[in-house]
Structures are given as C-alpha cells and as structure tokens.
Jmol script that loads the backbone (N, CA, C; Angstrom):
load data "model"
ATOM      1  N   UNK A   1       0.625 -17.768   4.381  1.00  0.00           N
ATOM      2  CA  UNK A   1       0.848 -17.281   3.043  1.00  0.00           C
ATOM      3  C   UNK A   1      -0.425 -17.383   2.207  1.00  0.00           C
ATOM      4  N   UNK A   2      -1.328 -18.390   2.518  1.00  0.00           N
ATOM      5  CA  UNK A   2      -2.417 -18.682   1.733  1.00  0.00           C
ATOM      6  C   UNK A   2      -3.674 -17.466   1.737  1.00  0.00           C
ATOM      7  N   UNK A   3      -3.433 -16.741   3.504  1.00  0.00           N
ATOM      8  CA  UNK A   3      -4.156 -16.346   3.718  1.00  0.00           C
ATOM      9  C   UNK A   3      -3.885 -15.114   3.026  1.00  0.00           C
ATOM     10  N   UNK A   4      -2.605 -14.390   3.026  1.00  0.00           N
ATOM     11  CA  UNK A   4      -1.850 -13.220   2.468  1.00  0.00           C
ATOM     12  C   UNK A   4      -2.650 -13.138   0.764  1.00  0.00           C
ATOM     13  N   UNK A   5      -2.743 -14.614   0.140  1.00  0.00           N
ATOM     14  CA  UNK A   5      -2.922 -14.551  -1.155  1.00  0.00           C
ATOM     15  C   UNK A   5      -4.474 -14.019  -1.430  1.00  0.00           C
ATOM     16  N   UNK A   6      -5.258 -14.800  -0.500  1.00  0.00           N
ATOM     17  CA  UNK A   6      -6.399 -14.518  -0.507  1.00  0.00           C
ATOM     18  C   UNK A   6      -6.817 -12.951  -0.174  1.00  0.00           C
ATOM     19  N   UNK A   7      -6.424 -12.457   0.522  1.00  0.00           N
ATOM     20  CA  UNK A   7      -6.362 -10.812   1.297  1.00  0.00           C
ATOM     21  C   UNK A   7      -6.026 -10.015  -0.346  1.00  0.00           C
ATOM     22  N   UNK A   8      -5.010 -10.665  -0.886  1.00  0.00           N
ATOM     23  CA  UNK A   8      -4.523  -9.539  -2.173  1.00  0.00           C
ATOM     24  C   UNK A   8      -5.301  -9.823  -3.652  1.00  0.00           C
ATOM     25  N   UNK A   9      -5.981 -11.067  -3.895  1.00  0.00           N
ATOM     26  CA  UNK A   9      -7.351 -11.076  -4.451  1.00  0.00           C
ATOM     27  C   UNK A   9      -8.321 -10.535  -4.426  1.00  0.00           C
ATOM     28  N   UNK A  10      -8.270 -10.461  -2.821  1.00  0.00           N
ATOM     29  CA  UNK A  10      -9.630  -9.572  -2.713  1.00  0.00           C
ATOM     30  C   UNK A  10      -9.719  -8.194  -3.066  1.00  0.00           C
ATOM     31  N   UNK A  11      -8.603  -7.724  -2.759  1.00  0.00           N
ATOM     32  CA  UNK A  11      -7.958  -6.411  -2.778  1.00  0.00           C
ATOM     33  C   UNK A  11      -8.205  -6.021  -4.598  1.00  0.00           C
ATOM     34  N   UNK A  12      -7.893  -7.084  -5.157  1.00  0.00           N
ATOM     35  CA  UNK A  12      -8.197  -7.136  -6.844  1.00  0.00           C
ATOM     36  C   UNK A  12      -9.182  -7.033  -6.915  1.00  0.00           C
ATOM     37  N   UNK A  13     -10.167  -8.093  -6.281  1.00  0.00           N
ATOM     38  CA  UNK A  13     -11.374  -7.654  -6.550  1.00  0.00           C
ATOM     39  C   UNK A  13     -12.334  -6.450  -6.300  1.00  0.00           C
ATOM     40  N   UNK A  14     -11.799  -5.594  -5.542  1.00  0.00           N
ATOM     41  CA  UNK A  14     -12.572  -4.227  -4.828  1.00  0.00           C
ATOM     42  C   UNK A  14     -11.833  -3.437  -5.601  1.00  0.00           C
ATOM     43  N   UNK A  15     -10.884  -3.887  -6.859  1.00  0.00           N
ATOM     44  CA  UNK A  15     -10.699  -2.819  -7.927  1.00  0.00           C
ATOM     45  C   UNK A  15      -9.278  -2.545  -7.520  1.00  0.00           C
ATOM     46  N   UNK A  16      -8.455  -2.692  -6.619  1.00  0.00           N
ATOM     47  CA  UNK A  16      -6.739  -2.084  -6.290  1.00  0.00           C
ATOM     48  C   UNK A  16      -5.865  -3.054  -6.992  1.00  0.00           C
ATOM     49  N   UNK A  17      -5.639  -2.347  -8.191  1.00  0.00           N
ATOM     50  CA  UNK A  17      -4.664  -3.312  -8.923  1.00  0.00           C
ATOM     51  C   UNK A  17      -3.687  -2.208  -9.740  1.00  0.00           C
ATOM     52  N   UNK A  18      -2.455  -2.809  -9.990  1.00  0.00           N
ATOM     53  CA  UNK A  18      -1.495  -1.793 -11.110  1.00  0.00           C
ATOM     54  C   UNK A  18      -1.648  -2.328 -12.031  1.00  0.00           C
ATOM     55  N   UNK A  19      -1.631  -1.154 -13.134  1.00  0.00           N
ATOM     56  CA  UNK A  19      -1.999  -1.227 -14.512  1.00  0.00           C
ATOM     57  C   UNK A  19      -0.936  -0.721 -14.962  1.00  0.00           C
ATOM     58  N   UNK A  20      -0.652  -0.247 -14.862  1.00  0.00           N
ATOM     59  CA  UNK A  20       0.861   0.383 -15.463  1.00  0.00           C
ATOM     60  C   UNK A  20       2.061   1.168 -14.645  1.00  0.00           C
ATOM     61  N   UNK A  21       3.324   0.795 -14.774  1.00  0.00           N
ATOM     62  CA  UNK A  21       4.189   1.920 -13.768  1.00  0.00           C
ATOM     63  C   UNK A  21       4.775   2.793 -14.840  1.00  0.00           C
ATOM     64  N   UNK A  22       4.883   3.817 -13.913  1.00  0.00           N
ATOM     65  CA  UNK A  22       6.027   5.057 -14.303  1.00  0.00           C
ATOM     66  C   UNK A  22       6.958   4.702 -14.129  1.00  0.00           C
ATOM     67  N   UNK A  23       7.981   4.839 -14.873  1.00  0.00           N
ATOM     68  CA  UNK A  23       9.278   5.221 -14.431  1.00  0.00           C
ATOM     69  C   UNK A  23      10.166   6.231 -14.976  1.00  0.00           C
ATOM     70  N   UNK A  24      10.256   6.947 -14.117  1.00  0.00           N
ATOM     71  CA  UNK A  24      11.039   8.312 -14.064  1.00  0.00           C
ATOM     72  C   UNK A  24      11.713   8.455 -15.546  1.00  0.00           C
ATOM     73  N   UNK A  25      11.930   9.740 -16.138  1.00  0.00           N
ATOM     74  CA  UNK A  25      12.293  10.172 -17.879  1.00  0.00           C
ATOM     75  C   UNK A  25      11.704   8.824 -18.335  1.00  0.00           C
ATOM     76  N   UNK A  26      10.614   8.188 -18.341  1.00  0.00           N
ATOM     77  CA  UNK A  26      10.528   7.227 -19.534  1.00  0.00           C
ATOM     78  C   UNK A  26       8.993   7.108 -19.469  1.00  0.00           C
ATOM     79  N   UNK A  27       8.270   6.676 -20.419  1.00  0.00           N
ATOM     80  CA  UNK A  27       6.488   6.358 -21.040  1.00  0.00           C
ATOM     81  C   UNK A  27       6.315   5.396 -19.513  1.00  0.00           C
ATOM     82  N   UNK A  28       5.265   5.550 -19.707  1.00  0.00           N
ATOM     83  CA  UNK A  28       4.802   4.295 -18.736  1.00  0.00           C
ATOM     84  C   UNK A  28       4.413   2.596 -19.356  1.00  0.00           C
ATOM     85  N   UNK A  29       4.504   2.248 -18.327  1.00  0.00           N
ATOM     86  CA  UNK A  29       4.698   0.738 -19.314  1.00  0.00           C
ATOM     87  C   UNK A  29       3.501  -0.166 -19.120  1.00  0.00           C
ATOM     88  N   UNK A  30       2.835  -0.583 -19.692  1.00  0.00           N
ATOM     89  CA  UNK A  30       1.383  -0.956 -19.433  1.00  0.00           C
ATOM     90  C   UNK A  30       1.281  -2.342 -19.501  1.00  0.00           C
ATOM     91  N   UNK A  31       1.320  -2.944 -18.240  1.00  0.00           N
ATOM     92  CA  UNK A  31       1.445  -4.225 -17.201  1.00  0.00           C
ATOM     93  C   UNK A  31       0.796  -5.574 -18.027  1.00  0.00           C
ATOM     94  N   UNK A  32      -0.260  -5.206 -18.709  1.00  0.00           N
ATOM     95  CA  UNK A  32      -1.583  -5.748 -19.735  1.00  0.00           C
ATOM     96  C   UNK A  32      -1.903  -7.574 -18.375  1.00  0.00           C
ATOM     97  N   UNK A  33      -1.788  -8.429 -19.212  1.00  0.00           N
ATOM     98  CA  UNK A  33      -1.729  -9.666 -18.006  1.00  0.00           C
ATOM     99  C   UNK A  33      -1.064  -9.931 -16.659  1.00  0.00           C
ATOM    100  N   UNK A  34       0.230  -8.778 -16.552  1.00  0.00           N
ATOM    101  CA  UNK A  34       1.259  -9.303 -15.534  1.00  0.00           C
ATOM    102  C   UNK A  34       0.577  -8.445 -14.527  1.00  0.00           C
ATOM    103  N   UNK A  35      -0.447  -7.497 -14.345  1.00  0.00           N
ATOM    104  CA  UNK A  35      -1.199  -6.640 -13.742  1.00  0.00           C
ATOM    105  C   UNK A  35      -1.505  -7.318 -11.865  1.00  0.00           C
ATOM    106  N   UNK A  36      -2.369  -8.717 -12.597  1.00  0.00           N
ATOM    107  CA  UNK A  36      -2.879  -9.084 -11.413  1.00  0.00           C
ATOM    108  C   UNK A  36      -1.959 -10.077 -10.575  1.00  0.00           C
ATOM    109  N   UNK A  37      -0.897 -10.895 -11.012  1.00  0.00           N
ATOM    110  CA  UNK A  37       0.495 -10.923 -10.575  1.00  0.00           C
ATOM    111  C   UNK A  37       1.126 -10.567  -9.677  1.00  0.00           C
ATOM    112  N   UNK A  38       1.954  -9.279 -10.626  1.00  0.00           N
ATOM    113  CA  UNK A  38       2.749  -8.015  -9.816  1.00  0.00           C
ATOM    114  C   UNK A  38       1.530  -7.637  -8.585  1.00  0.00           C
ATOM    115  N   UNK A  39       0.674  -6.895  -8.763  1.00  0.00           N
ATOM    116  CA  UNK A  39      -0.199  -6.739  -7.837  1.00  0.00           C
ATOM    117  C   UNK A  39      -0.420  -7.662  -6.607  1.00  0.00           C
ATOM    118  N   UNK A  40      -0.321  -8.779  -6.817  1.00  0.00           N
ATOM    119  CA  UNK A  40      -0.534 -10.223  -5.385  1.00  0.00           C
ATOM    120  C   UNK A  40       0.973  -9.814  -4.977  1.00  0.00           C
ATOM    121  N   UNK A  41       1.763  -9.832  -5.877  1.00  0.00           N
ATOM    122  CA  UNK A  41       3.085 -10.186  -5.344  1.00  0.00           C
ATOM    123  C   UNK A  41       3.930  -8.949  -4.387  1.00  0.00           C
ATOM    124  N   UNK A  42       3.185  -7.706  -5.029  1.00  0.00           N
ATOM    125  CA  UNK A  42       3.502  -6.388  -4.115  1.00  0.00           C
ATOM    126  C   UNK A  42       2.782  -6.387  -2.999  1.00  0.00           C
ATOM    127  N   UNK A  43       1.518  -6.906  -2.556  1.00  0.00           N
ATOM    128  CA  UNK A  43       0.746  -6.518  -1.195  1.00  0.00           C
ATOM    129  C   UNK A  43       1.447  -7.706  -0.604  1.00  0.00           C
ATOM    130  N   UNK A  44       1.657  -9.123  -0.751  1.00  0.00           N
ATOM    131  CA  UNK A  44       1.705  -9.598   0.069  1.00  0.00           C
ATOM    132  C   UNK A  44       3.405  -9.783   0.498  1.00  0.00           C
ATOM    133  N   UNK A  45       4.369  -8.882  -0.460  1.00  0.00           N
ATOM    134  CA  UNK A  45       5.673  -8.638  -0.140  1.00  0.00           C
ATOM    135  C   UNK A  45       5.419  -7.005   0.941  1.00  0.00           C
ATOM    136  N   UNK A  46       4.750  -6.577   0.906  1.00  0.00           N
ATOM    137  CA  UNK A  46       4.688  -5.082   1.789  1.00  0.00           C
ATOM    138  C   UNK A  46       4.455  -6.056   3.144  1.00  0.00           C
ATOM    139  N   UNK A  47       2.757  -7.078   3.014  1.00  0.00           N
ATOM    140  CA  UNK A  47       2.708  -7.719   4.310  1.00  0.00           C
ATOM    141  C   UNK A  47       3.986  -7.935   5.206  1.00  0.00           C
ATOM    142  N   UNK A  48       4.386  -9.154   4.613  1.00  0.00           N
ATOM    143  CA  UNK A  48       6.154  -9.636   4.995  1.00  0.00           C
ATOM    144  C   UNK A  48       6.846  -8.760   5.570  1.00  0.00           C
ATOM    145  N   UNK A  49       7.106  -7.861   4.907  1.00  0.00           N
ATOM    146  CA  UNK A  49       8.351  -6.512   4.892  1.00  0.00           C
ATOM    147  C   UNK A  49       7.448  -6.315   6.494  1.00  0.00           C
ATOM    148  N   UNK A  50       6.483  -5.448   6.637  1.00  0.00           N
ATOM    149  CA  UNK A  50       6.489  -5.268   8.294  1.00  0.00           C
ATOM    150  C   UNK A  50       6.323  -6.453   9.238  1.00  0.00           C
ATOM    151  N   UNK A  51       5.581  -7.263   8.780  1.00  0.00           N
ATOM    152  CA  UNK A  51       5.743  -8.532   9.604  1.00  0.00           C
ATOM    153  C   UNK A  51       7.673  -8.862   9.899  1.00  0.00           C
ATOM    154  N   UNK A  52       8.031  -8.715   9.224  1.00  0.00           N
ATOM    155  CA  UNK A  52       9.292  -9.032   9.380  1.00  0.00           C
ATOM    156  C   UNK A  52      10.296  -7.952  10.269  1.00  0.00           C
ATOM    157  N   UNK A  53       9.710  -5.985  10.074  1.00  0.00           N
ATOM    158  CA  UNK A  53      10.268  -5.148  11.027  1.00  0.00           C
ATOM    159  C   UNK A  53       9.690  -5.394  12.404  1.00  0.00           C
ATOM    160  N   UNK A  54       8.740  -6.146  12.384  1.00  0.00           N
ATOM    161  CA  UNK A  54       7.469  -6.189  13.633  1.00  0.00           C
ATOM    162  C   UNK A  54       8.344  -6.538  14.779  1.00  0.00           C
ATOM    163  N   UNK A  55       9.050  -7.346  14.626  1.00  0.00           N
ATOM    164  CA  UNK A  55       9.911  -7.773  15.572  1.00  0.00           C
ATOM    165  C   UNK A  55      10.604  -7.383  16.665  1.00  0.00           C
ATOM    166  N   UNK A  56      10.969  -5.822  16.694  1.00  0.00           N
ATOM    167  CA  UNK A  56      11.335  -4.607  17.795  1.00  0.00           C
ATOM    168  C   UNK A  56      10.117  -4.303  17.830  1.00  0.00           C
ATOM    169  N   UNK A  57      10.305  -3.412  18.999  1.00  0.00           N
ATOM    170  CA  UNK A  57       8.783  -3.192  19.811  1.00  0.00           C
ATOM    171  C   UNK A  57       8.940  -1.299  19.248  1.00  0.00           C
ATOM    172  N   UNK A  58       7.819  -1.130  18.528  1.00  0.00           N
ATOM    173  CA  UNK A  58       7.533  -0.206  18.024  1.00  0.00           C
ATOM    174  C   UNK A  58       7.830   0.045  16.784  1.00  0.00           C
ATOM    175  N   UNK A  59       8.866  -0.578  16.366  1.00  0.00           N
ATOM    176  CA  UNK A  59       9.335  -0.146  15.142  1.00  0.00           C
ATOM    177  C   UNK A  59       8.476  -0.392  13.827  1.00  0.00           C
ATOM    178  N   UNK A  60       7.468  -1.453  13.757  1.00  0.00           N
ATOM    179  CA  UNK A  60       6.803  -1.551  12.745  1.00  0.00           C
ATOM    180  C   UNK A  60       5.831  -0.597  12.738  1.00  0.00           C
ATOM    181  N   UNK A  61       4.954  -0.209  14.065  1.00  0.00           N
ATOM    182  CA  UNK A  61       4.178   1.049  14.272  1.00  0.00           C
ATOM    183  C   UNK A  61       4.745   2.457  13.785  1.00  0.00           C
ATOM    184  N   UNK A  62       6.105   2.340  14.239  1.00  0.00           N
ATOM    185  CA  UNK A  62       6.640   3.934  14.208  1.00  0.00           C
ATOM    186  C   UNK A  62       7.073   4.351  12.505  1.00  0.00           C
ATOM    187  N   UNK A  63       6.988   3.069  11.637  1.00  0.00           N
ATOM    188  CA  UNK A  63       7.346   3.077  10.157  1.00  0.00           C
ATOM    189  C   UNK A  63       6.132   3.348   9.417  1.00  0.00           C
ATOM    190  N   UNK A  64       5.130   2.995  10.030  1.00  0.00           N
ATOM    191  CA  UNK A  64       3.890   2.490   9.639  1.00  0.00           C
ATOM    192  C   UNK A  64       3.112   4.270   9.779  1.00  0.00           C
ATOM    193  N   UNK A  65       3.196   4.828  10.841  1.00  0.00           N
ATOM    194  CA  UNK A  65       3.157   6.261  11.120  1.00  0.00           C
ATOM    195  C   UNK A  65       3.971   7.223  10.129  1.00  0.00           C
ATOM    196  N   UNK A  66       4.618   7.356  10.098  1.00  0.00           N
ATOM    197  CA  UNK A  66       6.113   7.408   9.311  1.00  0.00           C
ATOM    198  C   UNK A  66       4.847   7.581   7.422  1.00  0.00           C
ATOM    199  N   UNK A  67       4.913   6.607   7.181  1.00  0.00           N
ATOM    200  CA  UNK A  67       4.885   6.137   5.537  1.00  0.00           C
ATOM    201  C   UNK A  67       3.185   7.007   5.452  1.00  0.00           C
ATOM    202  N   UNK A  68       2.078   7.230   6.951  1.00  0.00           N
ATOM    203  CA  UNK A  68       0.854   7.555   7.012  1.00  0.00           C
ATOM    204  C   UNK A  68       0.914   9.083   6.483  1.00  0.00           C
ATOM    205  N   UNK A  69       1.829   9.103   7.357  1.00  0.00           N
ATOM    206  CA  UNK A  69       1.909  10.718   7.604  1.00  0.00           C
ATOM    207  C   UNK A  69       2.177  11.609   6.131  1.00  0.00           C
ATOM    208  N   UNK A  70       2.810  11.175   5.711  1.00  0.00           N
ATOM    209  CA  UNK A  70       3.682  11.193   3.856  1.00  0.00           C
ATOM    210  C   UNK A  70       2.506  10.712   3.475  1.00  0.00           C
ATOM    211  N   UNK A  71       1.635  10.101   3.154  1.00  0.00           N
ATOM    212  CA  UNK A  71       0.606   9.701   2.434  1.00  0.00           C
ATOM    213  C   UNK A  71      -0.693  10.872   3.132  1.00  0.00           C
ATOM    214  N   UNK A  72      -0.560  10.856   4.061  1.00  0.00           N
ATOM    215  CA  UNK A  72      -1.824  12.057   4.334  1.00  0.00           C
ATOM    216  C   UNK A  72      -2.003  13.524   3.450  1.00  0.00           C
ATOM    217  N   UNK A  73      -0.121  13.703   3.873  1.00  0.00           N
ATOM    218  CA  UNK A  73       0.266  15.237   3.056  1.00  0.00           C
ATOM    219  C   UNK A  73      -0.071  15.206   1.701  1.00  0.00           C
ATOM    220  N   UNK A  74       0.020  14.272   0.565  1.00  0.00           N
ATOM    221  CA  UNK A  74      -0.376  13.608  -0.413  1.00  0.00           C
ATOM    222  C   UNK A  74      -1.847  13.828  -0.635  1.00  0.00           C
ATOM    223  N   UNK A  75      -2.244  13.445  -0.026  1.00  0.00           N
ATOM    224  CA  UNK A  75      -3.587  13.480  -0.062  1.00  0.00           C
ATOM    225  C   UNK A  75      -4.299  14.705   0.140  1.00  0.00           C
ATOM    226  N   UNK A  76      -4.092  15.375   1.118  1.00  0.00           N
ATOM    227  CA  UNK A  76      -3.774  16.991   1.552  1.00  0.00           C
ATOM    228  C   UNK A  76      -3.913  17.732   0.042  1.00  0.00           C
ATOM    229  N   UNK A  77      -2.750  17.597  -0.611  1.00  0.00           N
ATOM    230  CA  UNK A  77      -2.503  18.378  -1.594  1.00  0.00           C
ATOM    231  C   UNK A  77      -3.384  18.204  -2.791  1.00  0.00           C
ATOM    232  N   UNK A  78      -4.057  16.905  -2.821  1.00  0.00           N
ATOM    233  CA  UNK A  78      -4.263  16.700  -4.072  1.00  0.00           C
ATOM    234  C   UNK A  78      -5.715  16.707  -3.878  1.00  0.00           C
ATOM    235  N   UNK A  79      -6.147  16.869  -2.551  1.00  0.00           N
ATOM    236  CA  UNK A  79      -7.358  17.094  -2.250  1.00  0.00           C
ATOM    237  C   UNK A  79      -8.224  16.181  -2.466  1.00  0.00           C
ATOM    238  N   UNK A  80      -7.885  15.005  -1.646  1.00  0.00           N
ATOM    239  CA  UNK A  80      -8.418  13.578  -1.857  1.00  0.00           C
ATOM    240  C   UNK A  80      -8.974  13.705  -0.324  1.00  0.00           C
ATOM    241  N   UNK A  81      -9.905  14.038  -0.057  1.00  0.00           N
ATOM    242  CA  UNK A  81     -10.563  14.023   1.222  1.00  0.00           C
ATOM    243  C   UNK A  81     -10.972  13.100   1.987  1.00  0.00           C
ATOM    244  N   UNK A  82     -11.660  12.577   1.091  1.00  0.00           N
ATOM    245  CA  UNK A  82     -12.491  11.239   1.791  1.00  0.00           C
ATOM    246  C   UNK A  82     -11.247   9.891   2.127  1.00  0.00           C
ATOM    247  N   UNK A  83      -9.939  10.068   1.354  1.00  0.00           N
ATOM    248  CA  UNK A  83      -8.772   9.085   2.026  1.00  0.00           C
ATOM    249  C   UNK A  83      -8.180   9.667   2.698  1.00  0.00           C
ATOM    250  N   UNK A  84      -7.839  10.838   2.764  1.00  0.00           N
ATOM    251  CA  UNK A  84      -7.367  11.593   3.893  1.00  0.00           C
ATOM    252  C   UNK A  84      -8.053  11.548   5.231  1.00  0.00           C
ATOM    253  N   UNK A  85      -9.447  11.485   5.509  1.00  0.00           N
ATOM    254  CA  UNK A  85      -9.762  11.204   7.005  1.00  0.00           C
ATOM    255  C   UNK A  85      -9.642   9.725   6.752  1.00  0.00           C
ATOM    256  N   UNK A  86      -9.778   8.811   6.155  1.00  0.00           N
ATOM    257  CA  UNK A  86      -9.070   7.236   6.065  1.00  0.00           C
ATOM    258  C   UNK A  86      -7.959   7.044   6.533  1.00  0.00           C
ATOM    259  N   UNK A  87      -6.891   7.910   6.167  1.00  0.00           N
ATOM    260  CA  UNK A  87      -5.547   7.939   6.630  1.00  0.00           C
ATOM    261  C   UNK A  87      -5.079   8.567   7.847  1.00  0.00           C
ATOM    262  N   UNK A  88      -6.146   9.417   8.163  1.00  0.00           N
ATOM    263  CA  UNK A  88      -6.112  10.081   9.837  1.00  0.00           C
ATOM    264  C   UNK A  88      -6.382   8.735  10.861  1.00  0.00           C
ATOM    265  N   UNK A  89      -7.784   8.169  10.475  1.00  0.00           N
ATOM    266  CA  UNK A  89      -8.393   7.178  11.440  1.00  0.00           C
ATOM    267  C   UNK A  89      -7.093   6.180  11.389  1.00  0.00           C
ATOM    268  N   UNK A  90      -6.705   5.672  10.272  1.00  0.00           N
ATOM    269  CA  UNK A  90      -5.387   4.696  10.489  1.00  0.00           C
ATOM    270  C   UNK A  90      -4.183   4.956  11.321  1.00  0.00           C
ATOM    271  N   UNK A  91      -4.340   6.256  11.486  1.00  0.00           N
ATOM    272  CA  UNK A  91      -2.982   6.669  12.055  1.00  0.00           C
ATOM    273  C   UNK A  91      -3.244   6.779  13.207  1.00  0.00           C
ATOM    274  N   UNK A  92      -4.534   7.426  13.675  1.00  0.00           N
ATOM    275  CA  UNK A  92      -5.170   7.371  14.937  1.00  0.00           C
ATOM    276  C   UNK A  92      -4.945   6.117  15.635  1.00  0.00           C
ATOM    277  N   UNK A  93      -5.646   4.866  15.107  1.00  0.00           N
ATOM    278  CA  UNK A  93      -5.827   3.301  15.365  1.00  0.00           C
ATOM    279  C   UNK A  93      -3.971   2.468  15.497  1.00  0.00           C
ATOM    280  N   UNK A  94      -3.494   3.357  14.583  1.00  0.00           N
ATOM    281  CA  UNK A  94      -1.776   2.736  15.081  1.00  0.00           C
ATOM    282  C   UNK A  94      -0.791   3.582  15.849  1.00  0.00           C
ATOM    283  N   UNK A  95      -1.630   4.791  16.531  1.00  0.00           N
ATOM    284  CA  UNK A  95      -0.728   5.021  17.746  1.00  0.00           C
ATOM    285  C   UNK A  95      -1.356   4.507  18.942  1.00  0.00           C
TER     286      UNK A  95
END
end "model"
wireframe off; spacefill off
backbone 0.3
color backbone group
C-alpha cells in the first residue's frame, strides 16, 4: 500500500491530478484542496480494483484491453496522437 501511495504522488508530481469533476446537467465542481486526496485515493483504488480481478487468468488483461481500446477511439477522435500511439504500445505490451 505504501508503495501504491508513493506511485500516485508521483503521478501528482508529473502533473496527473483532478481539479474538478463534471457531473452530468450540473457546473463542475472545483476540488480546490481535496484535489490531491481524491487523486491518491482514485489511482491507488483503480490499482486494487485489477489487482483484485487479476485473480482469473486473463481476465484482468482482457478488461485492461477492453477499457484501452475505448480510450484509443477517444483519442482517435479528438486527435490526441502522441497518447494514442501510447495507448497502442500499451495494448500491444498487454496482449
């Protein structure tokens, strides 16, 4: 867990943090201190969550493909290139 904490710091520190969420018909709500928080507490609950599907043989890969693939098309559209071959090589590396 210590190590999980440290991984999602760092992750803060290279700038990946939420600042504010949407939520659907409503303003967005702007996180101000609870930013870097929520942020530890979402990467290292995603960690868990597959560590925890990991357990059948394939199934954390085949989710993990799954969630890439939807994030590529994303990217595709919005013409984010340089994460889009990011998200190819990942997908490449987890089949």
């Amino acid at each position: 867990m210590t190590w999980q904490i440290g991984i999602a710091l760092l992750a803060i520190g290279f700038g990946f943090d939420f600042n504010a969420v949407q939520i659907p018909f409503f303003q967005a709500i702007d996180l101000g201190l609870w930013s870097w928080p929520i942020t530890v507490l979402w990467i290292v609950g995603v960690m868990n969550a597959v560590n925890l599907i990991d357990g059948l043989d394939g199934l954390a890969s085949g989710i993990t493909i799954l969630a890439l693939v939807f994030l590529a098309t994303i990217c595709w559209w919005q013409g984010q290139i340089p994460l889009l071959l990011l998200i190819l090589i990942l997908i490449g590396s987890t089949i």
